[in-house]
DOBALO-584731 format. One record per residue (C-alpha): residue in three letters; x, y, z. Coordinates in steps of 0.2 Angstrom, whole numbers, padded with zeros to 4 digits, always signed. Last residue first. Example, Ala and Ser with C-alpha at 12.3 -4.5 7.8 and 13.67 -1.06 7.14 Angstrom:
Ser+0068-0005+0036
Ala+0062-0022+0039
This chain:
Unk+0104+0020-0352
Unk+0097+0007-0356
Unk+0103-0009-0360
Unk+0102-0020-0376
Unk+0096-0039-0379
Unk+0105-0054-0372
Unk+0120-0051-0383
Unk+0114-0046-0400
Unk+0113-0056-0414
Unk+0121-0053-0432
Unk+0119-0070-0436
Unk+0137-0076-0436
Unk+0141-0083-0416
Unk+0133-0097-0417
Unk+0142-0103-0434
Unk+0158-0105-0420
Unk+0173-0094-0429
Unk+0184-0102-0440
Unk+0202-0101-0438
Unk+0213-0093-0451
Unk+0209-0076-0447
Unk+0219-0062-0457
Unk+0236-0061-0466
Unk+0232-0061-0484
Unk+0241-0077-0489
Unk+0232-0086-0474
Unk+0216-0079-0480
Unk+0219-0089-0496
Unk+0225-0106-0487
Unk+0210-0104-0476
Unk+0197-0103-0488
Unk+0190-0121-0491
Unk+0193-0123-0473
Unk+0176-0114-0471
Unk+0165-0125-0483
Unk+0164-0117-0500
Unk+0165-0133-0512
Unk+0155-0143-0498
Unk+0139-0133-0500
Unk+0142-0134-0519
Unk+0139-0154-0514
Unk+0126-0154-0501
Unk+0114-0142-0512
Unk+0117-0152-0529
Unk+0110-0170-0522
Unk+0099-0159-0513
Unk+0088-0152-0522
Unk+0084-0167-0534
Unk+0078-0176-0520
Unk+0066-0163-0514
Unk+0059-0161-0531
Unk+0059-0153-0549
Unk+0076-0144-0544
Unk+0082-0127-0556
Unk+0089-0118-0542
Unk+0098-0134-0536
Unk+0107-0135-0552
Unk+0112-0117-0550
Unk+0120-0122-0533
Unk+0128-0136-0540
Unk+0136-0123-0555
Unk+0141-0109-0541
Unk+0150-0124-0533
Unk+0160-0127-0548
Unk+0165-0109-0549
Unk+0168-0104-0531
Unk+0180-0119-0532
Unk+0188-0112-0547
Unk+0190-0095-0537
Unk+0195-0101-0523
Unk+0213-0110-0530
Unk+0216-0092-0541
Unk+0214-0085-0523
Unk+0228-0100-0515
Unk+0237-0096-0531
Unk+0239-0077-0531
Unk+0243-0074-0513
Unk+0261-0074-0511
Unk+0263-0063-0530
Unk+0252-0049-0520
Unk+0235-0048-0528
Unk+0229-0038-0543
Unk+0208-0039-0541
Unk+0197-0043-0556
Unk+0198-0062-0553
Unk+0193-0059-0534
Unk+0177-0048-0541
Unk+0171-0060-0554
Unk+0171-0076-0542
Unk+0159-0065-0527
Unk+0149-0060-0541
Unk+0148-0077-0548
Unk+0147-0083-0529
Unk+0134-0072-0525
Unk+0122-0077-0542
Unk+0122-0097-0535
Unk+0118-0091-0518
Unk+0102-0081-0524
Unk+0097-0094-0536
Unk+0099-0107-0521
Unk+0087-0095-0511
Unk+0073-0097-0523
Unk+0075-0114-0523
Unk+0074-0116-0503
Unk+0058-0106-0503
Unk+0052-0116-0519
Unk+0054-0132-0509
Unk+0048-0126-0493
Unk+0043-0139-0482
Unk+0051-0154-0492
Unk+0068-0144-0491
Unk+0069-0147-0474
Unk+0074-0131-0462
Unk+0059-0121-0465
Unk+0066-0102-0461
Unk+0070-0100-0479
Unk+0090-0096-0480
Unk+0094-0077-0482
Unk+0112-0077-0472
Unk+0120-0088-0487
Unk+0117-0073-0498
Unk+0124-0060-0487
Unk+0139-0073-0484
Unk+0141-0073-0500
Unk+0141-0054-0502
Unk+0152-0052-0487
Unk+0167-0064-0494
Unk+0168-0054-0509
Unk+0171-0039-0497
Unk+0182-0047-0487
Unk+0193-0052-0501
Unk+0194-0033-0509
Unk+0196-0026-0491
Unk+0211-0040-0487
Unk+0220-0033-0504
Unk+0218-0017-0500
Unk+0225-0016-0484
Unk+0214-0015-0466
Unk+0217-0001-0451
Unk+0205+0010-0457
Unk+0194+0002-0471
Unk+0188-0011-0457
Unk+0195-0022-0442
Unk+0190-0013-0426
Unk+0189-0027-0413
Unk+0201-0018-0402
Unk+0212-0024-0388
Unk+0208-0035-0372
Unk+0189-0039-0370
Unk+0180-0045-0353
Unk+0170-0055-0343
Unk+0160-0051-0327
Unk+0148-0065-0335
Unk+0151-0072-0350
Unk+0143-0063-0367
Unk+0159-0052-0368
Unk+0153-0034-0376
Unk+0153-0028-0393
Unk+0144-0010-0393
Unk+0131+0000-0403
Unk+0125+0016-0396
Unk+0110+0021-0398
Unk+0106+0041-0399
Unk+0089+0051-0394
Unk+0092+0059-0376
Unk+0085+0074-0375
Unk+0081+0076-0358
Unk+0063+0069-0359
Unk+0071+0055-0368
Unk+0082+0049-0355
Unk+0068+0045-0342
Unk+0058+0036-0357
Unk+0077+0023-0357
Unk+0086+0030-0373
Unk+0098+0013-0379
Unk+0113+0005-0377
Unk+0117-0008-0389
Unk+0122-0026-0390
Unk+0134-0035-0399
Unk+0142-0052-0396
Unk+0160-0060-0390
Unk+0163-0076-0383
Unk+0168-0084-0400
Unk+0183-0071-0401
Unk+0178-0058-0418
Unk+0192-0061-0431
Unk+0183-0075-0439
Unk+0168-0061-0444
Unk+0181-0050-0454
Unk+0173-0036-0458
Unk+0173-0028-0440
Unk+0166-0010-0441
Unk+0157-0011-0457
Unk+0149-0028-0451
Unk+0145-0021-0435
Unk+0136-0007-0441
Unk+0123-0019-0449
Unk+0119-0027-0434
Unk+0119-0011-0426
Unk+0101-0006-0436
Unk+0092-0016-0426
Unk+0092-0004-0412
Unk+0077+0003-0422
Unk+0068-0012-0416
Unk+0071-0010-0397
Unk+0067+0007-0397
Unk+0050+0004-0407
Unk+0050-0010-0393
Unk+0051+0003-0380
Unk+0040+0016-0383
Unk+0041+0029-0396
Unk+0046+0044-0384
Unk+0038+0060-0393
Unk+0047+0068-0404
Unk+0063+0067-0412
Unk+0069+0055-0427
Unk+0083+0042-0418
Unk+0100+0045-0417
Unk+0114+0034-0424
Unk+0132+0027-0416
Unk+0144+0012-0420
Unk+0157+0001-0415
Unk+0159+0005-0398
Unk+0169-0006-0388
Unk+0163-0016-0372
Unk+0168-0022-0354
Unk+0188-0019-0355
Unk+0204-0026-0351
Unk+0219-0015-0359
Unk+0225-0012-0378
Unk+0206-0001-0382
Unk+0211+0012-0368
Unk+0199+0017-0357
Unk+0181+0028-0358
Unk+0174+0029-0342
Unk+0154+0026-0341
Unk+0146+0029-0323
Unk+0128+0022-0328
Unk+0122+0007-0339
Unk+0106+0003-0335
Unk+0098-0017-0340
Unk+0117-0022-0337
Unk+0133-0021-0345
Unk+0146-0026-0332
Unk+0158-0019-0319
Unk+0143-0007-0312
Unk+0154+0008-0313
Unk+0155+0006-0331
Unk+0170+0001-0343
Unk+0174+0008-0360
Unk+0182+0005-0377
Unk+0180+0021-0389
Unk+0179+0014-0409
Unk+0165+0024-0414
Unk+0162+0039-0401
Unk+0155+0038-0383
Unk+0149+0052-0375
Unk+0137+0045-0363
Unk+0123+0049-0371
Unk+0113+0047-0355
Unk+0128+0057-0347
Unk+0128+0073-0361
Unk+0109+0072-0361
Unk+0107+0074-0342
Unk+0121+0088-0342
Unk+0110+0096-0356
Unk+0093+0092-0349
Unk+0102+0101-0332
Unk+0109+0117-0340
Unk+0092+0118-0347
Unk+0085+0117-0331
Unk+0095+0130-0323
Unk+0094+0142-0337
Unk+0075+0142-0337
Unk+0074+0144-0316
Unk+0085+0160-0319
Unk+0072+0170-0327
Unk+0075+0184-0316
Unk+0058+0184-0307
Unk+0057+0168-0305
Unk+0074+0163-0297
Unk+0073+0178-0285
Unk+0056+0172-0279
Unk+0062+0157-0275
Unk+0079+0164-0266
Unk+0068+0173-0256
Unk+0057+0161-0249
Unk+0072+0147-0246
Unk+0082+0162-0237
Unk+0065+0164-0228
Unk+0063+0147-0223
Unk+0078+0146-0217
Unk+0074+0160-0206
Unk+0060+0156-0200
Unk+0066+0137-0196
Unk+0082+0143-0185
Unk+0071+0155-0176
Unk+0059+0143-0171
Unk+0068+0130-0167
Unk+0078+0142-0155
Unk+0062+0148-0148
Unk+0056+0131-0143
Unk+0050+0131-0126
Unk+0036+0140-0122
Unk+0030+0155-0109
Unk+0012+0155-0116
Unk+0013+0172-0125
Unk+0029+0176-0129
Unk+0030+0155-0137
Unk+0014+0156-0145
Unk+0020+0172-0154
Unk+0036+0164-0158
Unk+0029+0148-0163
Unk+0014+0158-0177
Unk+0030+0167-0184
Unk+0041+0149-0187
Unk+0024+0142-0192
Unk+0023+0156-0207
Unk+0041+0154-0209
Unk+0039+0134-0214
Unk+0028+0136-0225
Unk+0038+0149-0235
Unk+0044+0139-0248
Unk+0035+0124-0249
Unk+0044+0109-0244
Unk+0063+0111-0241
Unk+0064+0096-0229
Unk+0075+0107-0215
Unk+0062+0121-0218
Unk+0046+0108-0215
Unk+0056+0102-0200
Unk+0062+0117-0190
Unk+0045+0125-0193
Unk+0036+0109-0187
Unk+0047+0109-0171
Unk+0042+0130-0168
Unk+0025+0126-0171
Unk+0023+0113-0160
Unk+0029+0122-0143
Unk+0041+0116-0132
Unk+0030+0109-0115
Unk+0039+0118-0098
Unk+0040+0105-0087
Unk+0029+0101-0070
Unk+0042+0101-0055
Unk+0047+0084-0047
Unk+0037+0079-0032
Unk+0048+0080-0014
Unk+0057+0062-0011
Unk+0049+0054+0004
Unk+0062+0040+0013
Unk+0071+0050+0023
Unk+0054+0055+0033
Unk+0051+0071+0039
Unk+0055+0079+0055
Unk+0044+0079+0067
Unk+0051+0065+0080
Unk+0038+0053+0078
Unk+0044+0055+0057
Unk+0031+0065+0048
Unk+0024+0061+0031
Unk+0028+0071+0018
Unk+0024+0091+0017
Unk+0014+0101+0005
Unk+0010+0120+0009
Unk+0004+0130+0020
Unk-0011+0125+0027
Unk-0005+0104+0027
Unk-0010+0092+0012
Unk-0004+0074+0018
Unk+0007+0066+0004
Unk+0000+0048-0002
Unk+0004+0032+0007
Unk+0007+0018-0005
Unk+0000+0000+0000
């Protein structure tokens, strides 16, 4: 049982000892606090957040008259939040009447724009603060090509202006990089197996600042991995002699590329026919333009080798054009298929200095590694 204080005339007093002086158990009640008052907290708070200009010095006022009144805590807070809030007030007002606000945000949708394009040319090698190429690509550094890198640029466009086109149109319009590539690395078996290209798009949030460019890129398809030295192989760092093969090389590989999408001949006989005629009119183009070219003494045999091949093959290949049947397709298909098999050409790029080893056939249709990022 607790014994409450006794009330005495006079004042409150504890309970008395038999002697009369009080008890020293009894501690004397602690005084009432002074409250702080709300408006001057709120004032601090709202000025600190930077909401509303001015908010916070209308409290701040309402907390110093309170506080004079009612004998309050809390005039610091409220000082401190008045006046912040009032630099904040001012320097608003400032803004709009001087027209600075304009220049501010279009120094901002420029600096926005310069990062989400990130100011990559053709042939720059970079790395990004993430240490890989992911769905967003931020914090690009552009480092020398000769060194360990995550992705080389091999070619640049910007899309038409207006609105944002949403993200497949994005995504389609990236196609174009698959032809870029071929410009900027002619020589497909020069491109490591683990190697693809991608590009980095405008994200909607780039847009709105400007951002319209996609950049095409060869990155490592493995994860964390890495390229050492440029992939650049076109009219820049190449001689005559391996442009002038390349390029008849490109044009049956174009050819070769436009295969029916039905795999047996049975499903799509004139499909695969019509495609034969293309092949066969790619190695006489392909046959015509190596003849016309003056190699180097070391390379004249191996070429005047390919060519005759090209020749008998562009004969099966003509033959399988002009097929009645399924049968009568491939009897001609599997041998011109045969005459320009991929070791057919090695002694002949050998002569020329470039690739000898064939690359993986996965690795040849122009894909993209896993997509593209934004940026």
């Amino acid at each position: 049982m607790s014994i409450s204080p006794a009330r005495e005339p006079g004042g409150l007093q504890g309970p008395q000892s038999p002697y009369g002086s009080p008890s020293p158990h009894w501690t004397p009640a602690p005084p009432t606090p002074t409250p702080t008052n709300p408006f001057a907290i709120a004032s601090l708070v709202v000025s600190i957040l930077c909401c509303v200009p001015g908010v916070g010095l209308v409290l701040g006022v309402v907390a110093l008259v309170q506080i004079r009144k009612r004998g309050q805590r809390g005039l610091a807070a409220a000082v401190i939040g008045s006046t912040l809030s009032g630099i904040a007030l001012a320097t608003t007002v400032l803004l709009l009447t001087t027209g600075a606000t304009g220049w501010i945000w279009r120094h901002v949708k420029d600096g926005v724009r310069e990062s989400a394009n990130l100011s990559l040319a053709r042939g720059d090698c970079f790395d990004t603060d993430a240490g890989r190429l992911k769905d967003a690509v931020f914090g690009v550094r552009v480092v020398p090509c000769a060194g360990a890198h995550e992705g080389e640029v091999f070619g640049t466009f910007t899309l038409a202006d207006g609105p944002y086109p949403g993200e497949k149109a994005v995504r389609d319009a990236a196609e174009r990089c698959v032809d870029q590539r071929h410009f900027y690395a002619m020589d497909d078996w020069a491109v490591p197996g683990d190697v693809a290209a991608a590009d980095l798009s405008p994200s909607r949030e780039t847009w709105a600042f400007g951002d319209r460019t996609v950049t095409c890129v060869f990155s490592s398809v493995t994860e964390h991995g890495t390229l050492t030295g440029s992939l650049r192989a076109d009219r820049t760092t190449l001689n005559a002699h391996q442009i002038a093969f390349l390029d008849a090389a490109r044009t049956l590989d174009d050819a070769m590329d436009t295969a029916p999408d039905a795999v047996e001949v049975e499903d799509d006989l004139p499909g695969h026919k019509t495609w034969a005629r293309r092949v066969s009119t790619a190695l006489a183009d392909g046959a015509h333009a190596l003849r016309a070219h003056t190699w180097p003494a070391t390379a004249r045999a191996p070429l005047a080798a390919l060519t005759v091949r090209m020749d008998k093959a562009r004969a099966h290949w003509d033959q399988a054009a002009r097929a009645g049947d399924a049968d009568a397709f491939y009897v001609p298909y599997d041998a011109g298929l045969t005459l320009i098999e991929p070791l057919a050409v090695v002694p002949a790029r050998k002569a020329l200095k470039l690739a000898t080893v064939p690359p993986d056939p996965g690795t040849l249709d122009g894909g993209t590694a896993d997509g593209g990022a934004e940026v």
